[in-house]
VOGU-3710 file (C-alpha; in Angstrom, 3 decimals, decimal comma):
1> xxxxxxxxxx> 0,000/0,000/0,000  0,995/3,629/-0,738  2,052/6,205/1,744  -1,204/8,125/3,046  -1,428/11,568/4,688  -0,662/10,249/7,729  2,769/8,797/7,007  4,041/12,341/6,821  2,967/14,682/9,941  3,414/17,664/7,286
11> xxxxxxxxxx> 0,859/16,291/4,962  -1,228/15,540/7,837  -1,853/19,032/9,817  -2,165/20,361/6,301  -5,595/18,542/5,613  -8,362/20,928/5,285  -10,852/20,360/8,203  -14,369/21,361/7,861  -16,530/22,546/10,832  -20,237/23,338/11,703
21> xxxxxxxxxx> -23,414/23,639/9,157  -25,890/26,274/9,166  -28,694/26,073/6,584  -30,953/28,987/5,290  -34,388/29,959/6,659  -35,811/28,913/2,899  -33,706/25,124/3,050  -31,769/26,083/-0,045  -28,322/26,848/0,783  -25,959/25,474/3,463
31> xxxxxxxxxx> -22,298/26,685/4,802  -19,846/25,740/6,237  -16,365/26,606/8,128  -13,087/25,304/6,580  -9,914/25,701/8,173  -7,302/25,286/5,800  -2,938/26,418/7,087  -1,464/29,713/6,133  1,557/30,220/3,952  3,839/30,347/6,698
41> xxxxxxxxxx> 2,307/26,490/8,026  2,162/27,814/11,956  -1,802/28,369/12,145  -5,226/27,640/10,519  -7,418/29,962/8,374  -10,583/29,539/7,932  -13,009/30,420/5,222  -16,685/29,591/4,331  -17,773/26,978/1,678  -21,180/26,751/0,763
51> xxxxxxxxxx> -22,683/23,203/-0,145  -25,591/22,264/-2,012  -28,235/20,530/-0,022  -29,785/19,097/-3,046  -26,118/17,178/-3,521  -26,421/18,427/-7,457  -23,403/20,902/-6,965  -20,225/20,826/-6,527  -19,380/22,784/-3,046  -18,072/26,306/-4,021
61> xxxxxxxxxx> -16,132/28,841/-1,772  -17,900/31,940/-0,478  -14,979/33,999/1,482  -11,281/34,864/1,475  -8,993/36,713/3,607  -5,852/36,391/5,537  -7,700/36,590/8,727  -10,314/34,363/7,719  -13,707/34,248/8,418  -16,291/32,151/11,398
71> xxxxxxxxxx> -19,867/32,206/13,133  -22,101/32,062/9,568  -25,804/33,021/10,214  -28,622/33,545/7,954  -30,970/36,167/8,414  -34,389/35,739/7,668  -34,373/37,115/3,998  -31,286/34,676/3,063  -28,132/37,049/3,429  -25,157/35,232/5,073
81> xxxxxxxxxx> -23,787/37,349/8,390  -19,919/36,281/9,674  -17,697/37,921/11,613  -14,073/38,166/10,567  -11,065/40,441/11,711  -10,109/41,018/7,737  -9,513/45,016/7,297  -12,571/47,351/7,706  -12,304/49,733/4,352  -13,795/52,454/6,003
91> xxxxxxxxxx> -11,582/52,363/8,946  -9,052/55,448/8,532  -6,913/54,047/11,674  -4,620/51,438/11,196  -4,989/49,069/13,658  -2,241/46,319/14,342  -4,182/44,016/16,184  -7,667/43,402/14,887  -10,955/42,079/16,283  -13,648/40,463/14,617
101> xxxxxxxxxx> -15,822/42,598/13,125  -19,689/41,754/11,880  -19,606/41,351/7,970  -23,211/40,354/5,493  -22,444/39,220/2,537  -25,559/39,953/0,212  -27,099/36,838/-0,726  -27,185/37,459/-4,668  -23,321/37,141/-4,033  -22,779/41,325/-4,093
111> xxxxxxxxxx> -19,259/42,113/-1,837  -19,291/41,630/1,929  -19,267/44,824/3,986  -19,343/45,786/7,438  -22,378/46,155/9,100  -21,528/46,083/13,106  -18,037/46,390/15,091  -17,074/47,065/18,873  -13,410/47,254/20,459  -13,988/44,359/21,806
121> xxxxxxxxxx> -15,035/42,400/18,625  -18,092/40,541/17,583  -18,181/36,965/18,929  -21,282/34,698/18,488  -23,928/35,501/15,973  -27,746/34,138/16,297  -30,687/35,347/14,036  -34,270/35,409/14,388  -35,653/33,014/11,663  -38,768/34,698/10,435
131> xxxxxxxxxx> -37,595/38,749/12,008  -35,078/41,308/11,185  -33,139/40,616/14,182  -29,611/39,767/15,210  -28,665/38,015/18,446  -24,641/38,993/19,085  -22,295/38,178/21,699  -19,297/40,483/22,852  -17,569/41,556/26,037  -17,880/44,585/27,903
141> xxxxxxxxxx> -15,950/46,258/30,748  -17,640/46,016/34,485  -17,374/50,179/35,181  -17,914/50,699/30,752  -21,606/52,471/31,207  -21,951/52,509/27,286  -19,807/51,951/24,417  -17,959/54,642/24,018  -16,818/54,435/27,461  -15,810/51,026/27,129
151> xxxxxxxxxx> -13,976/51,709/23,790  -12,048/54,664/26,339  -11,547/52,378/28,756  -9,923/49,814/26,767  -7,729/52,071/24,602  -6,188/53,473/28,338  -5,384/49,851/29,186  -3,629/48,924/25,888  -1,624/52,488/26,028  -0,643/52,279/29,707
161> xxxxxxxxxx> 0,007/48,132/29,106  -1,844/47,506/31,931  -3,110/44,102/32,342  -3,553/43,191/35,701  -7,219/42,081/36,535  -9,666/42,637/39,919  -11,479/39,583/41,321  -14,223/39,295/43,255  -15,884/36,039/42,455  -15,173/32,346/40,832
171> xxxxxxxxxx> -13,970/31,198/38,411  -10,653/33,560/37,568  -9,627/31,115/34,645  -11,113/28,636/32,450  -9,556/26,087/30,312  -6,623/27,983/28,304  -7,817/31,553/29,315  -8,166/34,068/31,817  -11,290/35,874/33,166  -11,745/39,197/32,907
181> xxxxxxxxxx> -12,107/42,307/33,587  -14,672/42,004/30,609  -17,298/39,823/30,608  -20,104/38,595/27,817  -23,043/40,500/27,230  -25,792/39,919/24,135  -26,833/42,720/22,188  -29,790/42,734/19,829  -30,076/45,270/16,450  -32,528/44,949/13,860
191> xxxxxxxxxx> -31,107/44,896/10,292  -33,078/47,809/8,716  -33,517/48,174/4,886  -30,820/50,857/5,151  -28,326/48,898/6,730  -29,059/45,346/4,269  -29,257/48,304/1,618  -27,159/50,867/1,627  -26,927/53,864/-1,059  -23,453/55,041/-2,407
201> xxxxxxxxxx> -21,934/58,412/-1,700  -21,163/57,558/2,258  -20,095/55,281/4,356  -21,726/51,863/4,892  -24,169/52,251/7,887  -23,682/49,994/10,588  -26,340/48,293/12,946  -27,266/49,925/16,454  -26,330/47,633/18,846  -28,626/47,097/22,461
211> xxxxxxxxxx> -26,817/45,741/24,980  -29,553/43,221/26,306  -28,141/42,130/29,711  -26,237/45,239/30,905  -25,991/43,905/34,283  -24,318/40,079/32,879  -20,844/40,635/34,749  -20,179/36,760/34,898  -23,489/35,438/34,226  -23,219/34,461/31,170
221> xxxxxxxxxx> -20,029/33,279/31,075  -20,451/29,691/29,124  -23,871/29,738/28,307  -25,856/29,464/25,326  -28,440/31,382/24,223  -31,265/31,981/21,482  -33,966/33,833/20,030  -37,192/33,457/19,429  -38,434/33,318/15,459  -40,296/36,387/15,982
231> xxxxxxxxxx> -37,605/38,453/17,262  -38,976/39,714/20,707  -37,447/37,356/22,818  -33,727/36,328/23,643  -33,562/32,988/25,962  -30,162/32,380/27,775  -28,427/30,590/30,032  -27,817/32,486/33,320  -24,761/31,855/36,031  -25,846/32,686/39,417
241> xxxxxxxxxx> -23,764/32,382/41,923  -24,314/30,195/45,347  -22,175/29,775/48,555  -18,721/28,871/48,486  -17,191/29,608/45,198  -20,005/27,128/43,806  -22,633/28,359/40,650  -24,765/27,106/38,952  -26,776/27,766/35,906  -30,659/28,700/35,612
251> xxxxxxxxxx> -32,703/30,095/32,171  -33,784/33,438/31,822  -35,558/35,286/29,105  -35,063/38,919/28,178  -37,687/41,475/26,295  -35,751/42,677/23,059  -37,938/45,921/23,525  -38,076/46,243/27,081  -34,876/44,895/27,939  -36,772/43,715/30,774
261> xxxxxxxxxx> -35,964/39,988/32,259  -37,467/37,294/33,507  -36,694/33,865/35,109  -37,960/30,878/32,928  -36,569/27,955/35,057  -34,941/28,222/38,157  -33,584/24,093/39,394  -31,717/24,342/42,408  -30,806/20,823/41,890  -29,373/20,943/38,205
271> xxxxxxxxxx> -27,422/23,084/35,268  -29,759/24,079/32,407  -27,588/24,022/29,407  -28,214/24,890/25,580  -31,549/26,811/25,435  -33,407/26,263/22,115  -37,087/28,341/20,924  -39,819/26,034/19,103  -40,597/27,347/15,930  -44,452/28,243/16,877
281> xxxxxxxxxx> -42,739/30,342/19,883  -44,536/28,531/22,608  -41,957/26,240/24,019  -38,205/26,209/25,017  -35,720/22,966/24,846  -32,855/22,409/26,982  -30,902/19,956/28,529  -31,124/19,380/32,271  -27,761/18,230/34,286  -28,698/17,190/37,572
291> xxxxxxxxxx> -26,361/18,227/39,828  -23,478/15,369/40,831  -22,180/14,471/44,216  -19,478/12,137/45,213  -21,670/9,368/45,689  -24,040/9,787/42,614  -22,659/10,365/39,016  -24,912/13,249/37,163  -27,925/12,680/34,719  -28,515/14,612/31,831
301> xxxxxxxxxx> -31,976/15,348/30,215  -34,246/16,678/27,944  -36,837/19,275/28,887  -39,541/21,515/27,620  -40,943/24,427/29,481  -42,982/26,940/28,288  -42,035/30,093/26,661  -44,095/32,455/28,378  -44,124/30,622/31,673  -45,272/27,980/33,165
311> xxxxxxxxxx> -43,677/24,176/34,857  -40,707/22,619/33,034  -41,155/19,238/31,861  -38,447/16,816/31,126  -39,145/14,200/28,459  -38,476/10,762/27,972  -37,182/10,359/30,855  -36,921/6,255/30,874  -34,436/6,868/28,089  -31,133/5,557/29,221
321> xxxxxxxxxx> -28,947/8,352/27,370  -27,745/11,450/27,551  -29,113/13,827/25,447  -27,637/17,076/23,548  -28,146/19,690/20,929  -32,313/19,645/20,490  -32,976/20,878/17,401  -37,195/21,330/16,705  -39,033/20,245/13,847  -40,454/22,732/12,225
331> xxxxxxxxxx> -44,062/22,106/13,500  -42,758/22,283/16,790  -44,384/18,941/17,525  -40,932/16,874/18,319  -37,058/17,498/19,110  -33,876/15,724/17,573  -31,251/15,090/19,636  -27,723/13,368/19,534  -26,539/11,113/22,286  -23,598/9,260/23,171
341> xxxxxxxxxx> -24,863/5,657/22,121  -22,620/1,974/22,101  -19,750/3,725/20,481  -21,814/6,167/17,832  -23,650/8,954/18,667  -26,950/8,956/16,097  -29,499/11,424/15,925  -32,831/10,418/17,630  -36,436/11,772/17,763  -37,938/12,864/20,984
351> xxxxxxxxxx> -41,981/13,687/20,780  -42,865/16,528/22,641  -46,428/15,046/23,599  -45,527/11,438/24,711  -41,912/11,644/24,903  -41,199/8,521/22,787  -37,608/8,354/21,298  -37,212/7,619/17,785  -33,695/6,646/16,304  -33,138/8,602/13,211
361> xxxxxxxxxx> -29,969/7,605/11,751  -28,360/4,024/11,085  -24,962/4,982/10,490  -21,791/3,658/12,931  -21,002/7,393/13,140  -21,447/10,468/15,309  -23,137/13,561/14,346  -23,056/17,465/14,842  -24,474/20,697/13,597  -27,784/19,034/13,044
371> xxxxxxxxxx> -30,373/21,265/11,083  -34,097/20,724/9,452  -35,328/21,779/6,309  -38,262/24,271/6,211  -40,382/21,500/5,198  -39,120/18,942/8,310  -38,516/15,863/5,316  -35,055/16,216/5,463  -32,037/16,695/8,246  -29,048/18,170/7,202
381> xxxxxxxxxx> -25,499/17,587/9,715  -22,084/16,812/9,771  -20,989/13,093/10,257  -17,991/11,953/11,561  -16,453/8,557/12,934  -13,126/7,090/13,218  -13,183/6,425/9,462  -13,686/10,228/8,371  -13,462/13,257/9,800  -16,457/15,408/9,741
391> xxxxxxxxxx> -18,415/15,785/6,272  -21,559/16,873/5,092  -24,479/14,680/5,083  -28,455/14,802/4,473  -30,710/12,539/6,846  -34,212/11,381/5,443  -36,545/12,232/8,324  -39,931/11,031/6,398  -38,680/7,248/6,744  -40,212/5,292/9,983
401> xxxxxxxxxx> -37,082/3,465/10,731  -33,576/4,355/10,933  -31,506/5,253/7,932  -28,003/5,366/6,538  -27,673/9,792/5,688  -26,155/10,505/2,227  -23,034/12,028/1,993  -23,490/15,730/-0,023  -20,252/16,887/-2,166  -17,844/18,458/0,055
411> xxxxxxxxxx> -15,286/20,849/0,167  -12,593/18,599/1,396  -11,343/15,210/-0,483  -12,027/12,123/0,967  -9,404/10,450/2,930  -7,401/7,085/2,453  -6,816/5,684/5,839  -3,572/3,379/6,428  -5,476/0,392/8,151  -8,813/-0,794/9,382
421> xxxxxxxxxx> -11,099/-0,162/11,923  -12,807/-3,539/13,940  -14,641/-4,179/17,157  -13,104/-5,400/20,338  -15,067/-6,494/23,381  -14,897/-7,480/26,897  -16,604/-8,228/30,097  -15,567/-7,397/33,419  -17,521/-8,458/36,610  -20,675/-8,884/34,271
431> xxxxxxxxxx> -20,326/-5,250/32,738  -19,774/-5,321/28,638  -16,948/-3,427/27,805  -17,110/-2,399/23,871  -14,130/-0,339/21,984  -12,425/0,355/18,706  -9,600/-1,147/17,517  -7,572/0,796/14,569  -4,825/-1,453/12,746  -2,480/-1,638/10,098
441> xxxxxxxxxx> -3,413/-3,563/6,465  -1,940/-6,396/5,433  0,777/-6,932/8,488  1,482/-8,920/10,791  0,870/-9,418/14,279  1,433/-5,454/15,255  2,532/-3,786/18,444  -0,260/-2,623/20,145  -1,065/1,041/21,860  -3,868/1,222/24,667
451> xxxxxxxxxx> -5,495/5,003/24,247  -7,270/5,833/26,962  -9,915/8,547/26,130  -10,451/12,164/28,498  -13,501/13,245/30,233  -14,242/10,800/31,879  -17,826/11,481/30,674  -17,411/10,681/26,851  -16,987/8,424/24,291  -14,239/7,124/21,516
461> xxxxxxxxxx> -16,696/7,679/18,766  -15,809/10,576/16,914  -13,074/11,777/14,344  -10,106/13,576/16,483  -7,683/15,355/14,785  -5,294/15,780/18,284  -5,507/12,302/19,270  -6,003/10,686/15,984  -4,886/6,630/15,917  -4,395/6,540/11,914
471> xxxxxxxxxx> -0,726/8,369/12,790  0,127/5,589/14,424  -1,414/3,003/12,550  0,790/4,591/9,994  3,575/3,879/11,601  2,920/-0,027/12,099  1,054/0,030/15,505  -1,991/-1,115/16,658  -4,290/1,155/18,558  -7,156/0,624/21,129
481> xxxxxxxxxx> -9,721/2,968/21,625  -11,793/1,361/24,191  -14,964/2,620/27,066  -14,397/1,721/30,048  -16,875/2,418/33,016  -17,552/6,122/33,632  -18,117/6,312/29,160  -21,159/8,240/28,351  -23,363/5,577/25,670  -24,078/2,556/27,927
491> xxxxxxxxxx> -26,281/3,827/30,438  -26,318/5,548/33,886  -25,246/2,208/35,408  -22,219/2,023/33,506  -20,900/5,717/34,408  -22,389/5,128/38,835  -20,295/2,128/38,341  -16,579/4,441/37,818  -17,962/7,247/39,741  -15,685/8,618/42,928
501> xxxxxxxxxx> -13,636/5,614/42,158  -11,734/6,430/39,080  -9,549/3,830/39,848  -11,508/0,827/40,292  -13,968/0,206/37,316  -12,340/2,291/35,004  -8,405/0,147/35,506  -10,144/-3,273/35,298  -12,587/-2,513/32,177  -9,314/-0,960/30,196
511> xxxxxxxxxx> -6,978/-4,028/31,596  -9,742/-6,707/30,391  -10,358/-5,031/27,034  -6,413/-5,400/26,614  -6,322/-9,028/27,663  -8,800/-9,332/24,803  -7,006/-7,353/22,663  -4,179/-9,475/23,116  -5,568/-12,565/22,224  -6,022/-11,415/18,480
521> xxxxxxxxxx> -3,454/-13,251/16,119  -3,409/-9,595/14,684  -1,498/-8,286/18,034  1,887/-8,703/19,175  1,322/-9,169/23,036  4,877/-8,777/23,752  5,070/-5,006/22,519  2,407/-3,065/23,966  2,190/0,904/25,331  -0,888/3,229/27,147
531> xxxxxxxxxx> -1,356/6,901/26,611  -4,100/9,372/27,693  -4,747/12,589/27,871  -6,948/14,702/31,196  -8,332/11,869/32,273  -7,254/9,637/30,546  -3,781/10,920/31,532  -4,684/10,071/35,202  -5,526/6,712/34,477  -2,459/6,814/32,469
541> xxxxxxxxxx> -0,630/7,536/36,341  -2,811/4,979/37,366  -1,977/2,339/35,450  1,636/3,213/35,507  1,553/2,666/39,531  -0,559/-0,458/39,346  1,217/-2,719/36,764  4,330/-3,328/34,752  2,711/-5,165/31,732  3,334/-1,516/29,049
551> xxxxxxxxxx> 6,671/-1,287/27,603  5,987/2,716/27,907  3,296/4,937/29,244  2,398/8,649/27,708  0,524/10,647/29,937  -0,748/14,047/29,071  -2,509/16,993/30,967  -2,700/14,402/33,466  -4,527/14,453/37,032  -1,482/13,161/39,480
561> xxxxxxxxxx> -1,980/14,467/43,337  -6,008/14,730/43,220  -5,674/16,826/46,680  -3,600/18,965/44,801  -5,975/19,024/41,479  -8,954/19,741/43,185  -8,307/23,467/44,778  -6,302/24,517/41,934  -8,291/23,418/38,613  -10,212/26,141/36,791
571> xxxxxxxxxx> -13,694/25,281/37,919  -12,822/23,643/41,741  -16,688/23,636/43,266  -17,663/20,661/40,226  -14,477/18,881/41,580  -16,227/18,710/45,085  -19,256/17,339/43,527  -17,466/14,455/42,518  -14,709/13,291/45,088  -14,819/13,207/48,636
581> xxxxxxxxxx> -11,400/13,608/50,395  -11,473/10,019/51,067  -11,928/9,375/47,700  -9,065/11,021/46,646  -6,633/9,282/49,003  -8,055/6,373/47,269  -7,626/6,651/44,157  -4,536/9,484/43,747  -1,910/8,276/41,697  0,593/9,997/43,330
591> xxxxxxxxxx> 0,526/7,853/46,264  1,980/4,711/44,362  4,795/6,788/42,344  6,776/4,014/44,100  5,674/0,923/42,362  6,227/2,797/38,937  8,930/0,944/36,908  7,692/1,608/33,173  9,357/4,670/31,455  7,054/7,630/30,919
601> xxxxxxxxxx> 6,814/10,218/29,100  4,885/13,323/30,858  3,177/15,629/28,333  1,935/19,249/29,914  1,216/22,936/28,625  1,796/25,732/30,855  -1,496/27,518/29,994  -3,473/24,650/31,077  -6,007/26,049/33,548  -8,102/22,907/33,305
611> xxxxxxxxxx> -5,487/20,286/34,747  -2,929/23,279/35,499  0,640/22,653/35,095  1,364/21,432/38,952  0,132/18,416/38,217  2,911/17,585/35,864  5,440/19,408/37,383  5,181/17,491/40,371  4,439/14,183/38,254  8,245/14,558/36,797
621> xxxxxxxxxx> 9,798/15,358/39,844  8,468/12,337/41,427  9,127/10,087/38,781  13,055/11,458/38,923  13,563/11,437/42,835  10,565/8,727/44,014  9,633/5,801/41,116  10,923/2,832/41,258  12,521/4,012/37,979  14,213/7,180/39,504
631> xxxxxxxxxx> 17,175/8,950/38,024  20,522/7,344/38,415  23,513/9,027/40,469  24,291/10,767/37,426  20,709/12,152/36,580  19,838/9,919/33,624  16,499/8,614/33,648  14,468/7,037/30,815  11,490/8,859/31,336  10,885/12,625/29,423
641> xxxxxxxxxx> 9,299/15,312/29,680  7,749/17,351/26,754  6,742/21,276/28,069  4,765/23,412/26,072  5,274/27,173/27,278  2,604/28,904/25,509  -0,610/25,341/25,318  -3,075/25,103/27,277  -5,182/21,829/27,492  -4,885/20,697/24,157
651> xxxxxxxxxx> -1,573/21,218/21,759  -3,260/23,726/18,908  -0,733/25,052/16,775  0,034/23,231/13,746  4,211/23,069/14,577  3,468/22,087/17,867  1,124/19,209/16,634  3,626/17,743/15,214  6,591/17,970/17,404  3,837/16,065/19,373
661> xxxxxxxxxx> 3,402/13,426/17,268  6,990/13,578/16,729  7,837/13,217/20,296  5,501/10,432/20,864  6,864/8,748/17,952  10,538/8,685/19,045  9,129/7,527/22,380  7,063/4,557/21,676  9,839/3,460/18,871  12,708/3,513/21,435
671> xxxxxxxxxx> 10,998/1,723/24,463  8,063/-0,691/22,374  10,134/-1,374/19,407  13,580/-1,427/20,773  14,910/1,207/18,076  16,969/4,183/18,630  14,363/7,526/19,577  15,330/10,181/17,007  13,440/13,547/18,603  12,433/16,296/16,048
681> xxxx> 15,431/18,855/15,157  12,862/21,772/15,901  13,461/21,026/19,974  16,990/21,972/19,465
//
C-alpha cells in the first residue's frame, strides 16, 4: 500500500478540516467553516464553503482573507452574516491588532461589507428566523456604562500596558484563558432596509447595537443562548452564583424591547444548558444536568418548558442516554437530539407530547451541527467517525425506521486511511466493555497502543484530529480505543459504576479489554504501550503505579496528586461534587509513584487552567527522585518530559502538533520497538 497523509505529519496538519453547518431559513443553501494552514504552516485559516443541499453541486467557496472568516448566520431574507477580523475599508486608523468585526455578505453574491463592530469584537452571531433581528455576543468592561466608554476604557489599558485584573468572584480562569475584567453581554439590532441596503456616496451604515443584559458581569459566562423566530425574545443561560465559590446555571428570558428579564426555570438541583425556541414560539428545549455528588454520578436530560411561563417538563425520561443539541421540527411537535450511544452517537427523535424516542440515523457514526429543512422531510449535519473526519451529510426524516444519511459533495477530499477499523469487546464483573480497535493492512501481528480517552464522561466515537490513531497506525502500531466504566453511551449504570472511584472500574474494564485485545493473532502481546490525555492521563498515572505489563506509558494533561488538582483546577466547586477527600486518598496516583517501573513520558502545557501545570510538574519530579525508575547518580532517567510554554489543554498550533506526534513517535519506537528515539530537530 501507498504512503497516506498520515505517514508524513506535514501532509497531515495540512488537511483541510471542515466545521459546523448552518442552513438557510428557505432550506436552499448550506455553509460551512473550513480551516485550511497559512503560507507560513504555523496556524489555521478559515473560510466559508457553501454546499448544495440538493447534492447536485459541486461545493463552491464563499470567502477569502488572511484573517479568515467564522460564526455564519442567515438572516431571515437569506443574506449570510460572519464575523471576521479582515480590514474594515472604512476604517481610517490602522490598527495592528484586529478584532472580529460583523460582515453580510448579500445573498445574490454582491461584496461583503461591514455592518456592526465594537473594540472588543463581535463573537457569536444568532438570528431570528422569520424577524429582522440579530442576536450577538461580545464583552464589555464592568465600570464601561456605554460603548464609548468602554472603547475609552480599553484604549487606556492597551496604552498604559496595563493588564492586571480585579477579582471578586469564581472562576478567575477557564480552560486555556483568563477571566476578565470584561465579561459577555448579548446585544440585539434589527437589520433595517438601510443597513441590508445601503446607497453610495457615504459610508456603509452599521447596525445599532442594544446591549440586552447590561448587568451580565459573569453570568453568562459559558452559556448558550437563542432567540425566538419572531424576534422579541432572547432565551439564555444564566450563572448565578451560590455559597462557596459554587454556581450554577438557571434560564432566563429577556424582552428585546423592554430589555426587561425574567426567570424561565430556576432548578436548584441541576445546570440548564443549551436553550433552544420552538418554531411556533410557545416552548423552550434544553438539557437538564442534575447536579453530581461524590456518591451519585450526574444525569442529563431533555426538557420543555414553556415560553411564556409555566412548569418545566423533562421528556423521555426512561431513556437511558444522555441527550444534547435539540434541534425542533419545524411544527414544533418533536425534538432531535444526539446522544452518546454503544460507540456512535446517532441522531434520535424525541416527541414533545408522549416523549417517545425515535432513532433517526443508522450509520456507525457520530453527528453534529444538526439542522431541518423548512419542510421537516429532510435533516441536514455533519458526520464523523473514526473512518472520516467530519463531512456533510443529508438525513431522510420522512422514513419510519432508521436510515443510513447521504453524503453531499464536500469541500474537502475524501481520505485514504492506512489500516482498518474492527470491534473489540470485553466483560468485566458482568459489565460489557465495547471499543475500537484501529490497525495496520496487510501486516502482521502489530505492536499494540492502549489510548485511553479524556472526560471521563465521553466516548471514543468521533473523528479527532489531536488524538487521531491513523498516525500511528501509519507507523505499524496497533491502537485501542476502548470505554471503560464512567463512558457516556451505555447507560447511567455504567458511568455510577466508575464514579468517585476512578480507579476501580475504570483500571479493570481498560486491563480486560487489553487481555482481549491481546488474544487477536493480529497483536503482538509482547510489545504493547498506554497513553491518555486529562483523564485519561490520570488513568495513564494509574496504570503506571498499578502494573508493569506496558513497555511505555504517555501521559498528558494528566490528574497526578487529586488533593492537589482539586483546589487549583479552573472550575474547583464541580471537583467537590465528585470526590470526597477520602476518595481522593483512594484513588490518587501519586501515592503509588513508588511501584512505577515503566518509562514515561509526561506531556503538559503551561497555559493549562483545566489540569494546570502542577500536576505535571510534580508528576516529573516524582518520577526522577521517588519511582521505582528514579534517576541514576548521574541524573539519567528514561522517562521525558515534553513542556509546552505557551498550550493550554490541548496542543493547537500546527508546529506544535507535530513535534507532538513527533515526540511520541521517538518515544514509543525507542521503548516498544527497541529502536533508537530520534526527537524532532525543531526542539533543538
Amino acid at each position: 500500500m501507498g504512503e497516506t497523509s498520515f505517514h508524513d505529519l506535514d501532509d497531515y496538519v495540512a488537511i483541510p478540516r471542515l466545521s459546523g453547518l448552518v442552513l438557510s431559513a428557505d432550506g436552499t443553501r448550506l455553509v460551512t467553516s473550513v480551516a485550511t494552514l497559512d503560507a507560513k504552516k504555523t496556524k489555521f485559516v478559515t473560510a466559508l464553503w457553501e454546499v448544495d443541499p440538493t447534492g447536485t453541486n459541486p461545493a463552491r467557496r464563499l470567502t477569502r482573507s488572511a484573517k479568515g472568516e467564522a460564526s455564519a448566520a442567515f438572516t431571515a431574507d437569506g443574506d449570510l452574516l460572519f464575523t471576521s477580523a479582515r480590514p474594515d475599508p472604512d476604517r481610517t486608523d490602522g490598527d495592528d491588532d484586529p478584532v472580529p468585526a460583523l460582515w453580510l455578505l448579500p445573498r445574490d453574491g454582491a461584496e461583503a461589507r461591514v455592518v456592526a463592530d465594537r473594540a472588543a469584537g463581535i463573537g457569536s452571531v444568532d438570528v431570528a428566523r422569520a424577524a429582522p433581528v440579530v442576536l450577538l455576543g461580545s464583552d464589555v468592561l464592568p465600570s464601561a456604562s456605554d460603548h464609548e466608554a468602554d472603547d475609552k476604557l480599553r484604549k487606556a489599558r492597551k496604552e498604559k500596558k496595563v493588564a492586571a485584573i480585579l477579582h471578586d468572584g469564581f472562576p478567575v480562569r477557564y480552560w486555556d484563558h483568563d477571566l476578565g475584567p470584561d465579561s459577555p453581554h448579548l446585544f440585539t439590532a434589527t437589520l433595517s432596509a438601510h443597513v441590508t441596503h445601503p446607497l453610495a456616496g457615504a459610508a456603509d451604515p452599521r447596525l445599532t447595537l442594544t446591549d440586552a443584559t447590561p448587568d451580565a458581569r459573569r453570568h453568562l459566562m459559558d452559556q448558550g443562548s437563542s432567540i425566538s423566530p419572531d424576534g422579541t425574545t432572547v432565551v439564555s443561560g444564566w450563572l448565578e452564583a451560590e455559597g462557596r465559590g459554587a454556581s450554577r446555571s438557571r434560564l432566563v428570558a429577556v424582552d428585546v424591547a423592554t430589555g426587561e428579564r425574567r426567570v424561565v426555570v430556576d432548578d436548584p438541583d441541576a445546570d440548564l444548558w443549551g436553550p433552544v425556541v420552538s418554531p411556533d414560539g410557545r416552548w423552550v428545549a434544553y438539557v437538564r444536568e442534575q447536579k453530581s455528588t461524590p456518591h451519585r454520578a450526574p444525569v442529563t436530560r431533555l426538557a420543555v418548558v414553556p415560553l411564556q411561563g409555566g412548569e418545566p417538563r423533562i421528556l423521555a425520561d426512561g431513556w437511558d442516554r444522555w441527550p444534547h443539541g435539540p434541534v425542533w421540527l419545524p411544527d414544533s411537535d418533536a425534538v432531535l437530539v444526539v446522544a452518546d450511544d454503544d460507540g456512535r452517537a446517532p441522531i434520535f427523535r424525541i416527541d414533545l407530547a408522549g416523549g417517545e424516542v425515535t432513532r433517526v440515523t443508522s450509520d456507525d457514526a457520530a453527528f453534529t451541527d444538526v439542522s431541518v429543512s423548512p419542510d421537516g422531510r429532510t435533516a441536514y449535519a455533519l458526520k464523523t467517525s473514526y473512518e472520516a473526519p467530519s463531512h456533510p451529510v443529508r438525513i431522510d426524516l420522512s422514513r419510519t425506521t432508521p436510515v443510513a444519511s447521504t453524503p453531499l459533495p464536500s469541500p474537502v477530499a475524501a481520505l485514504e486511511l492506512p489500516g482498518t477499523l474492527d470491534e473489540v469487546e470485553s466483560v468485566t464483573d458482568g459489565r460489557r466493555v465495547r471499543g475500537w480497535l484501529a490497525k495496520p493492512k496487510g501486516t502482521d501481528a502489530a505492536p499494540l497502543v492502549l489510548w485511553i480517552h479524556g472526560g471521563p464522561l465521553g466516548s471514543w466515537n468521533a473523528w479527532s484530529w489531536r488524538w487521531n490513531p491513523w498516525i500511528l497506525v501509519a507507523r505499524g502500531y496497533a491502537v485501542l480505543m476502548p470505554d471503560p466504566a464512567l463512558s457516556t453511551g451505555y447507560g447511567q449504570e455504567f458511568v455510577q459504576d466508575g464514579w468517585g472511584a476512578w480507579g476501580a472500574a475504570p483500571y479493570t474494564d481498560l486491563m480486560a479489554i487489553t487481555d482481549a485485545a491481546e488474544q487477536r493473532a493480529d497483536i503482538d502481546e509482547t510489545r504493547t504501550a498506554a497513553m491518555g490525555g486529562s483523564f485519561g492521563g490520570y488513568m495513564a498515572n494509574w496504570v503506571a503505579g498499578h502494573t508493569d505489563r506496558f513497555d511505555a506509558i504517555v501521559t498528558h494533561a494528566s490528574l497526578w496528586a487529586l488533593d492537589q488538582f482539586g483546589p487549583t483546577t479552573d472550575v474547583a466547586y464541580y471537583w467537590a461534587r465528585e470526590m470526597t477527600e477520602q476518595m481522593e486518598v483512594d484513588h490518587s496516583p501519586h501515592l503509588h509513584v513508588e511501584a512505577i517501573v515503566t518509562p514515561m513520558l509526561v506531556v503538559h502545557g503551561d497555559r493549562d487552567y483545566r489540569v494546570p501545570i502542577g500536576e505535571g510538574l510534580r508528576l516529573w519530579y516524582e518520577l526522577l527522585s521517588r519511582s521505582g525508575l528514579p534517576a541514576d547518580d548521574e541524573g539519567r532517567s528514561p522517562h521525558r518530559f515534553l513542556y509546552f510554554p505557551d498550550e493550554g489543554h490541548w496542543v493547537l498550533s500546527p508546529q506544535h502538533a507535530i513535534v507532538w506526534y513527533q515526540v511520541v513517535e521517538a518515544f514509543l519506537a525507542q521503548h516498544v520497538l527497541g529502536v533508537e528515539a530520534l526527537y524532532p530537530d525543531t526542539l533543538g
